[in-house]
C-alpha positions as CSV (number, residue, x, y, z in Angstrom):
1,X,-9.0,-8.9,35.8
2,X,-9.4,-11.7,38.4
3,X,-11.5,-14.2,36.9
4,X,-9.8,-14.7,33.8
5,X,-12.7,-12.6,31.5
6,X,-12.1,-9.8,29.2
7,X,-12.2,-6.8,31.2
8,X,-10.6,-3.9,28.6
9,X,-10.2,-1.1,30.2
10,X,-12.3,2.6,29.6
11,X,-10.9,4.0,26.7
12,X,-12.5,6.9,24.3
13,X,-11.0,6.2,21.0
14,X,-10.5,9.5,18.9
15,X,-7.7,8.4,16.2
16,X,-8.1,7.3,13.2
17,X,-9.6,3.5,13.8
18,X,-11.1,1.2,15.3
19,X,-13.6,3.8,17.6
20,X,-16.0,3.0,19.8
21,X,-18.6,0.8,19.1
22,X,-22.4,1.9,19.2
23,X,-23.9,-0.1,21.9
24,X,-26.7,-0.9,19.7
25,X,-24.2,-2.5,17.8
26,X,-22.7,-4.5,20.3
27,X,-26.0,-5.9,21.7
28,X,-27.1,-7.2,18.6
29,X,-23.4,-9.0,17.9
30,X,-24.8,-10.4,21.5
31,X,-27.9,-12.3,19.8
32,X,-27.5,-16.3,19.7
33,X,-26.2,-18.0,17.0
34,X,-28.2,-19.8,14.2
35,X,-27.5,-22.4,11.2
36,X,-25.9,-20.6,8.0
37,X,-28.6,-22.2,6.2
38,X,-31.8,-21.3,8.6
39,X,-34.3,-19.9,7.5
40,X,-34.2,-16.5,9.5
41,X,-30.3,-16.3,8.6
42,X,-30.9,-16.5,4.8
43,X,-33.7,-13.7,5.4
44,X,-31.0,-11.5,8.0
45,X,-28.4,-12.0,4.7
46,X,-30.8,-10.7,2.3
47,X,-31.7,-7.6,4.2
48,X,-28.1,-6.8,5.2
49,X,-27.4,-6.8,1.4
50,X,-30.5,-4.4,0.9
51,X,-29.4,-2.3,3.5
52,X,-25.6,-2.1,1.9
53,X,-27.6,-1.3,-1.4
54,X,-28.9,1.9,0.2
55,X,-25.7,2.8,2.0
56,X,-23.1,2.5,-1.1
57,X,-26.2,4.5,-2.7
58,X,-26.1,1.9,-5.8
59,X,-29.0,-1.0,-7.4
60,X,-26.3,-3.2,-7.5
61,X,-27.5,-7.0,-6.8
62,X,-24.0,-8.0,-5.8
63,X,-23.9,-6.1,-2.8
64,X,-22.6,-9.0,0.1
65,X,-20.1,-9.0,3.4
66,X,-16.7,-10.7,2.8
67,X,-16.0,-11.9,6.0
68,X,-12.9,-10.5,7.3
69,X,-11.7,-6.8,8.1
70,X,-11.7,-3.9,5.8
71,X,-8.7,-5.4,3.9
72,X,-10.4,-8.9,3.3
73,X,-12.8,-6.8,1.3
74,X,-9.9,-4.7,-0.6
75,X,-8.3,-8.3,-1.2
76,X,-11.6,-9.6,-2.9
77,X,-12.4,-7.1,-4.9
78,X,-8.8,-7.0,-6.9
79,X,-7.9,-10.5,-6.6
80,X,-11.1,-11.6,-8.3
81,X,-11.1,-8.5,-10.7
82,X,-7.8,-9.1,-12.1
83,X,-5.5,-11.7,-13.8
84,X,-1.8,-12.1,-13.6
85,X,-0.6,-9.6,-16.6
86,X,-3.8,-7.0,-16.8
87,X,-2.8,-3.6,-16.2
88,X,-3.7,-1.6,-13.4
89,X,-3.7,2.5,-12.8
90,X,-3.2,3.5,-9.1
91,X,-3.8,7.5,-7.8
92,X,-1.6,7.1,-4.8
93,X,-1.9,9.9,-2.1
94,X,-0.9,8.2,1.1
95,X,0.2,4.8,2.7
96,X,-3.6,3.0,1.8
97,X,-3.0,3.9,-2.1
98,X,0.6,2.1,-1.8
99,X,-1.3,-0.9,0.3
100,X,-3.6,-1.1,-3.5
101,X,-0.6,-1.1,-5.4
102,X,0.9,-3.6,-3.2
103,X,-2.0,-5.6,-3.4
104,X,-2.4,-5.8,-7.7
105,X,0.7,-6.6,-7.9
106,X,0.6,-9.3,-5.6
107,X,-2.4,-10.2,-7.9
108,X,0.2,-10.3,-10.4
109,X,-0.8,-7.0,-12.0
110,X,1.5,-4.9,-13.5
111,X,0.9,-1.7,-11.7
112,X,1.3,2.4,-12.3
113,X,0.9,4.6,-9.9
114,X,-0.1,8.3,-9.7
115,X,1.6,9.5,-7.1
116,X,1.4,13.0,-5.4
117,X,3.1,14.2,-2.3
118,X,1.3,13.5,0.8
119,X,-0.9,16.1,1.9
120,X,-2.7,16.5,-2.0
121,X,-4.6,14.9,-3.6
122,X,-4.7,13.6,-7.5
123,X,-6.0,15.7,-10.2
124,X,-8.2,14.4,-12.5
125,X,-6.6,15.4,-15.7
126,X,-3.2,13.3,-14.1
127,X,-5.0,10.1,-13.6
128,X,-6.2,10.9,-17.2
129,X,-3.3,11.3,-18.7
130,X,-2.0,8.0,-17.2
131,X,-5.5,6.0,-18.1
132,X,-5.1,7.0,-21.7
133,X,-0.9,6.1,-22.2
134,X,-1.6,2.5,-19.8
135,X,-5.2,1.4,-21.0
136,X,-5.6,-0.3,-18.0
137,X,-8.3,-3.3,-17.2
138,X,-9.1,-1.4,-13.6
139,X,-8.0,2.1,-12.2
140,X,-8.0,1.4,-7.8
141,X,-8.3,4.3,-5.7
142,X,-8.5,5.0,-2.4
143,X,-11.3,7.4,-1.5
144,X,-10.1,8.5,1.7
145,X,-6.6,7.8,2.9
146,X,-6.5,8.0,6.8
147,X,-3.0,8.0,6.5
148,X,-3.3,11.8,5.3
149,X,-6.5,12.7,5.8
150,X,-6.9,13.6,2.3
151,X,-10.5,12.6,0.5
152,X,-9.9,11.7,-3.3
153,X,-12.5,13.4,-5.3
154,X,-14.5,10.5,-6.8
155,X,-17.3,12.7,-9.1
156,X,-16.1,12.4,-12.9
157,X,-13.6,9.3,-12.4
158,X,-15.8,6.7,-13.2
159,X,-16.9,8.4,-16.4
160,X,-13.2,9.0,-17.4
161,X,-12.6,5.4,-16.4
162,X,-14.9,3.8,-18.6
163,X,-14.3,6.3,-21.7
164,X,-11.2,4.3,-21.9
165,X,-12.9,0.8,-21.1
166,X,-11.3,0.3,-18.1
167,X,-13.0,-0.9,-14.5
168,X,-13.3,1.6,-11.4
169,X,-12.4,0.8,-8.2
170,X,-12.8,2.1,-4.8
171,X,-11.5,1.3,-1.4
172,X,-14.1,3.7,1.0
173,X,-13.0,1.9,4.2
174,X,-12.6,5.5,5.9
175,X,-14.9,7.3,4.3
176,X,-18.5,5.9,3.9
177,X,-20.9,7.0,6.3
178,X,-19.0,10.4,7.2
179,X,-18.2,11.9,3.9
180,X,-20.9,11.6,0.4
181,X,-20.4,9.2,-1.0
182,X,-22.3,7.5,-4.4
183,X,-21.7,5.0,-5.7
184,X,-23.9,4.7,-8.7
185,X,-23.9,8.3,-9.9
186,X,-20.3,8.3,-9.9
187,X,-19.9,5.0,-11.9
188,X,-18.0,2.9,-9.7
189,X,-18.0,-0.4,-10.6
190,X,-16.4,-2.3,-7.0
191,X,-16.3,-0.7,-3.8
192,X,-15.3,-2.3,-0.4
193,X,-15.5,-0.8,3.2
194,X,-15.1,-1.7,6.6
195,X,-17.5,-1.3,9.9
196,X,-14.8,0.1,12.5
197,X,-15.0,4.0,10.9
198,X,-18.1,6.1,10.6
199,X,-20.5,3.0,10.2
200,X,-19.7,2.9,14.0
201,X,-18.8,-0.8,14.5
202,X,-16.3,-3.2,15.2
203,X,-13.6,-4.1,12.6
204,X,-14.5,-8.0,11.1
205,X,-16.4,-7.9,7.9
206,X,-16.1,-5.9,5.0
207,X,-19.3,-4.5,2.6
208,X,-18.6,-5.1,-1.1
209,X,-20.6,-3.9,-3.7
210,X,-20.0,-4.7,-7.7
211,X,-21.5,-3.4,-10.9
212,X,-23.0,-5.5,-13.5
213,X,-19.8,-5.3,-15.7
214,X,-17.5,-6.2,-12.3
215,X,-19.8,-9.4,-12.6
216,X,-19.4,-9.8,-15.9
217,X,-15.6,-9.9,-15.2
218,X,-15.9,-12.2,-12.1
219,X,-18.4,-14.4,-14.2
220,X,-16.0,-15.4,-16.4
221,X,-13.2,-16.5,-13.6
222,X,-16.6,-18.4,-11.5
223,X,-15.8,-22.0,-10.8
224,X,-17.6,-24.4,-7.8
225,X,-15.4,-26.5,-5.8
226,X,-15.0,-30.1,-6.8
227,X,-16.7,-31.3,-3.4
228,X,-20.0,-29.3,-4.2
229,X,-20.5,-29.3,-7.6
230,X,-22.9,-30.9,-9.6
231,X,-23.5,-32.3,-13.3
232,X,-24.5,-28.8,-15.1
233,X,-21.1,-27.0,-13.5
234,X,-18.4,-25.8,-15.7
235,X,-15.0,-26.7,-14.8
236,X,-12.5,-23.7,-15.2
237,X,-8.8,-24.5,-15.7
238,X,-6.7,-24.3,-12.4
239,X,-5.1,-21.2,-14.0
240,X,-8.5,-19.5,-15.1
241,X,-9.9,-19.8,-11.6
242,X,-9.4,-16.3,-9.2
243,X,-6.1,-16.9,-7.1
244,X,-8.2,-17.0,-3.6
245,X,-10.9,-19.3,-2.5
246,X,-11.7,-17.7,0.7
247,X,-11.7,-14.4,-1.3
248,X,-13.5,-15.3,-4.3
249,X,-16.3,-12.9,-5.1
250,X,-17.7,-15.5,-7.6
251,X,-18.2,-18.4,-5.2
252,X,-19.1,-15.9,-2.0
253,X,-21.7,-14.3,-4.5
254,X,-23.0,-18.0,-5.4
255,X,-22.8,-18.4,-1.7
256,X,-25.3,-15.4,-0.5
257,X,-27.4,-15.6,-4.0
258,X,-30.3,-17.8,-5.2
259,X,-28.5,-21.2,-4.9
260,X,-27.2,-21.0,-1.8
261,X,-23.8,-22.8,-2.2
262,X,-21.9,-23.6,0.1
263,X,-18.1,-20.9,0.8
264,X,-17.4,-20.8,4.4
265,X,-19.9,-20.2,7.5
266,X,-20.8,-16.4,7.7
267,X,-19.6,-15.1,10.7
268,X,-22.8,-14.9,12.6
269,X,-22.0,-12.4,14.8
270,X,-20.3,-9.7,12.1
271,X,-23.3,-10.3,10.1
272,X,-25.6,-8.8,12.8
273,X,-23.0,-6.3,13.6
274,X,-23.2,-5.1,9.9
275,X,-26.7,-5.1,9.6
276,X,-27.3,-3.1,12.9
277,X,-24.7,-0.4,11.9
278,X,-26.3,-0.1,8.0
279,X,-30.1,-0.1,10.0
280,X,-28.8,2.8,12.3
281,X,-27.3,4.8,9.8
282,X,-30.2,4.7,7.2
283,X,-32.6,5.2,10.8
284,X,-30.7,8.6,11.4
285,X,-30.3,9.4,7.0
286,X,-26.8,9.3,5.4
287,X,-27.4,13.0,4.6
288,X,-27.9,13.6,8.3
289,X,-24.9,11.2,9.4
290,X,-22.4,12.9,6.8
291,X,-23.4,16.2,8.2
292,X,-22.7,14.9,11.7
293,X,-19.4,14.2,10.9
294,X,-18.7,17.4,9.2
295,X,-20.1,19.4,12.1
296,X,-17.8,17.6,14.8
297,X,-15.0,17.4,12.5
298,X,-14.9,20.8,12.0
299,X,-15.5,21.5,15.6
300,X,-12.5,19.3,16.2
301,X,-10.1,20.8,13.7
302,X,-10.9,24.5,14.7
303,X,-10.1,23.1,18.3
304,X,-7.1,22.0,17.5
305,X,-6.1,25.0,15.7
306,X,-7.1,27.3,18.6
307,X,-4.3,24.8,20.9
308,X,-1.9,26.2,18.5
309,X,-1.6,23.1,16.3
310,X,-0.7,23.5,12.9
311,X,-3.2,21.4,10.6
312,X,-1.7,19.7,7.5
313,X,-2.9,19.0,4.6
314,X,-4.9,20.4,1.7
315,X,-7.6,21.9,3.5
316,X,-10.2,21.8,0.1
317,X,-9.8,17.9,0.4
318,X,-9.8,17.1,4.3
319,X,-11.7,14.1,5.3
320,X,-14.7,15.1,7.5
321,X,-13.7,12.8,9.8
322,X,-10.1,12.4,11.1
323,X,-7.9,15.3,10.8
324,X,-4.1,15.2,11.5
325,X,-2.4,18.0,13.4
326,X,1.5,18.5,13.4
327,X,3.4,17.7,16.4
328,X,5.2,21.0,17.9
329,X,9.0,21.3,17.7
330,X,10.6,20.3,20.5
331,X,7.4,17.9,21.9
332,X,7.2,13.8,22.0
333,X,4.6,13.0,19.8
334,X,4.5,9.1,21.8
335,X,4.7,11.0,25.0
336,X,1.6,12.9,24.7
337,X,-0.6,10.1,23.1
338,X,0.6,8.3,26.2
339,X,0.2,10.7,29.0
340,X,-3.4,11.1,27.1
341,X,-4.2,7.5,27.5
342,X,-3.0,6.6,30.8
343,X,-4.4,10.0,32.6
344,X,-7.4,10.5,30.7
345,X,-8.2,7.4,29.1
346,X,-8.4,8.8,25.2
347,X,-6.4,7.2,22.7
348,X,-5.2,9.1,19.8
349,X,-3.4,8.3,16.8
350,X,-0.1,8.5,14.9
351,X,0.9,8.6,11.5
352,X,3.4,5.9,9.4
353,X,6.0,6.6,6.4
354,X,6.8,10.4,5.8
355,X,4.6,11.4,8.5
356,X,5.8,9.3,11.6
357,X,6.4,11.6,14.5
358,X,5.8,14.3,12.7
359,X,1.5,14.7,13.2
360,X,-1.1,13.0,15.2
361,X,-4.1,11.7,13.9
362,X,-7.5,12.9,15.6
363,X,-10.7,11.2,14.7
364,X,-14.1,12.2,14.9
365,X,-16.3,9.6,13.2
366,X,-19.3,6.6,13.7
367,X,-20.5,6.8,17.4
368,X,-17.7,9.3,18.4
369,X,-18.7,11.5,15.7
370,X,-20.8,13.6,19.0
371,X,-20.3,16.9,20.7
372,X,-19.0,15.3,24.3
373,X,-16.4,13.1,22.5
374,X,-15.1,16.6,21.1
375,X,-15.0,19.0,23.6
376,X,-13.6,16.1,26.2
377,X,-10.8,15.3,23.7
378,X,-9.7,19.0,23.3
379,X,-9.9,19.9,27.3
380,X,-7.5,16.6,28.2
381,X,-5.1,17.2,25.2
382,X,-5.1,21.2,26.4
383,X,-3.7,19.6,29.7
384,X,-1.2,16.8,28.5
385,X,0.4,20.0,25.7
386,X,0.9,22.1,28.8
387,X,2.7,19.6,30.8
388,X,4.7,18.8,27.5
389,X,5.8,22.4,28.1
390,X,3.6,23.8,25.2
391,X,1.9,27.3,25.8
392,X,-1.5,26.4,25.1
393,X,-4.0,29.5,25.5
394,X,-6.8,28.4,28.3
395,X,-9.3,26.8,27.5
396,X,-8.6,27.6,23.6
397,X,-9.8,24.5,22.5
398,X,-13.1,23.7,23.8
399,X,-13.9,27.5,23.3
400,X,-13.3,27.3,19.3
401,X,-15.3,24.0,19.2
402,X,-18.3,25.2,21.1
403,X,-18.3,28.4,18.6
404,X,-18.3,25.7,15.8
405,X,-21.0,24.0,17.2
406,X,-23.3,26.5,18.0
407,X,-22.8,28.3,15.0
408,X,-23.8,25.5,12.8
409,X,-26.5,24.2,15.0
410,X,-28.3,21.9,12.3
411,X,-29.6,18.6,11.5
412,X,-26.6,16.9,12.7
413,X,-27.0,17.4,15.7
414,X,-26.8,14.4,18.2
């Protein structure tokens, strides 16, 4: 880099987040700017939130970006859903289900977790038991934790949720776009996500989509600043009012609804990044996209296990899309993602708490989520294991993907 511009060098990201962007993507976060308040950004908000509708898979009119990354959204969502002293139930399987717990009670909350070890997932009737003894206002869950590469059955929570009058919400960050997801059937009443997973886009603004009775909740929290409101607005209390402004779902909702008020200026350039990444998705089908990912995650994982990699886990409740592989006896873990990224240019990732040095983290997902990405991942990781003085059959790797592949030629194919 001579002239002082950004110049990042070739990298193929294959851990767990951010990956690489779709170039579609980046072309359109390349479009000029225009007012907040124009005419054709007003209309590019309202589709974006259309197109959200469709990806969550819900009718939900409060479907908006909270401008931020994925944990902005996360942030939102409990902040304005909860009060200092409501009660809060959290399934914990990993390091993103302690981040929610960490979060409500930050909130104020007063939190109980589910925990199970890492590598599981939690039962139903376990969260159940838990909802019944706390009664609590909202149950969090993390739908898939990257941090384990565990996917937390959602199908029957939100029923068991609201039998006991209590909000459900999910943080799907990791796993919207590559795994099913639906948000309606299942009853969720808040979700948030991020861009940089299998929506194949860069991390900076956060989808968030609330039921009628999240409104409901928010709606009774809504206030308007002092500086914009007007004769018919209802002043709250300072201690009614949601403990963020950036973060307030009530004044970003007022902000991208009917009246238009004025929050914060939308980041221009996320918004056309989020749109583009919801247009491609719906273009290809999320039937078709989820399949993709299971195709090339499977490829991946069968790879792996043909190096000789032991795969952890629960394999019933593996993510399609990241899969973690432990880290032989007797090999350095930092070495190898090293030697991978300054010989081959692939970046792969590591693992935190319990797990540190003890498995990598191999992703598969958005515009990676392709056969090339794969089989080019396995070949140089084949090479750096044998230099780390692991006896890697030949060629192992990219042989067991390819089978995978061709075996389940289908509609995912890229």
């Amino acid at each position: 880099m001579t002239d002082g511009q950004v110049a990042p060098p070739p990298r193929l990201l294959m851990g767990p987040g951010p990956i690489n962007v779709d170039p579609r993507v980046l072309r359109a976060m390349s479009a000029q700017l225009v007012g907040q308040f124009d005419p054709s950004m007003t209309t590019y908000m309202q589709e974006t939130a259309e197109l959200y509708r469709q990806v969550f898979r819900t009718a939900n009119e409060a479907t908006v970006l909270v401008d931020g990354t994925a944990r902005a959204g996360v942030e939102a969502a409990l902040v304005s859903l909860l009060r200092p002293g409501d009660r809060v139930v959290v399934p914990s399987f990993g390091r993103f289900g302690l981040l929610l717990r960490e979060i409500a009670e930050r909130c104020g909350a007063a939190v109980t977790t589910v925990e199970v070890p890492w590598g599981e997932v939690v039962p139903l009737d376990q969260i159940e038991a838990v909802v019944a003894e706390v009664e609590p206002k909202v149950v969090a869950v993390v739908h898939g934790d990257t941090s384990t590469t565990m996917l937390q059955p959602l199908d029957g929570l939100g029923d068991l949720c609201h039998r006991y009058g209590a909000l459900l919400y999910a943080d799907v960050t990791a796993s919207l776009g590559g795994n099913p997801f639906e948000m309606d059937a299942w009853g969720l009443d808040a979700a948030s996500a991020g861009l940089q997973k299998c929506l194949g886009g860069p991390p900076g603004s956060a989808p968030v989509s609330l039921s009628a009775a999240a409104v409901e909740v928010i709606d009774g929290r809504r206030s308007i600043e002092a500086g914009i409101a007007d004769g018919g607005d209802e002043t709250l209390a300072a201690d009614a009012r949601i403990r963020s402004n950036y973060l307030d779902l009530g004044m970003i909702l007022d902000y991208w609804g009917p009246r238009r008020l004025n929050h914060h200026t939308e980041a221009t350039s996320m918004l056309f990044a989020a749109r583009e990444c919801a247009r491609l998705l719906l273009d290809e089908g999320i039937d078709t996209a989820v399949d993709r990912h299971r195709r090339h995650g499977a490829a991946m994982a069968a790879g792996l296990w043909a190096l000789g990699l032991d795969l952890f886990g629960d394999p019933a409740h593996r993510m399609a899309n990241v899969v973690a592989a432990r880290i032989p006896d007797g090999v350095d873990g930092e070495a190898v993602r090293a030697e991978l990224l300054a010989r081959f240019g692939i970046e792969i990732g590591t693992s935190f708490g319990p797990l540190h040095g003890q498995v990598w983290r191999v992703g598969t997902m958005g515009y990676n989520a392709r056969a090339d990405a794969v089989l080019t991942t396995l070949a140089a990781l084949e090479q750096v294991l044998r230099r780390a003085g692991v006896a890697v059959p030949p060629g192992a790797g990219v042989d067991a993907a390819v089978t995978v592949l061709d075996e389940d030629d289908g509609p995912g194919t890229p």
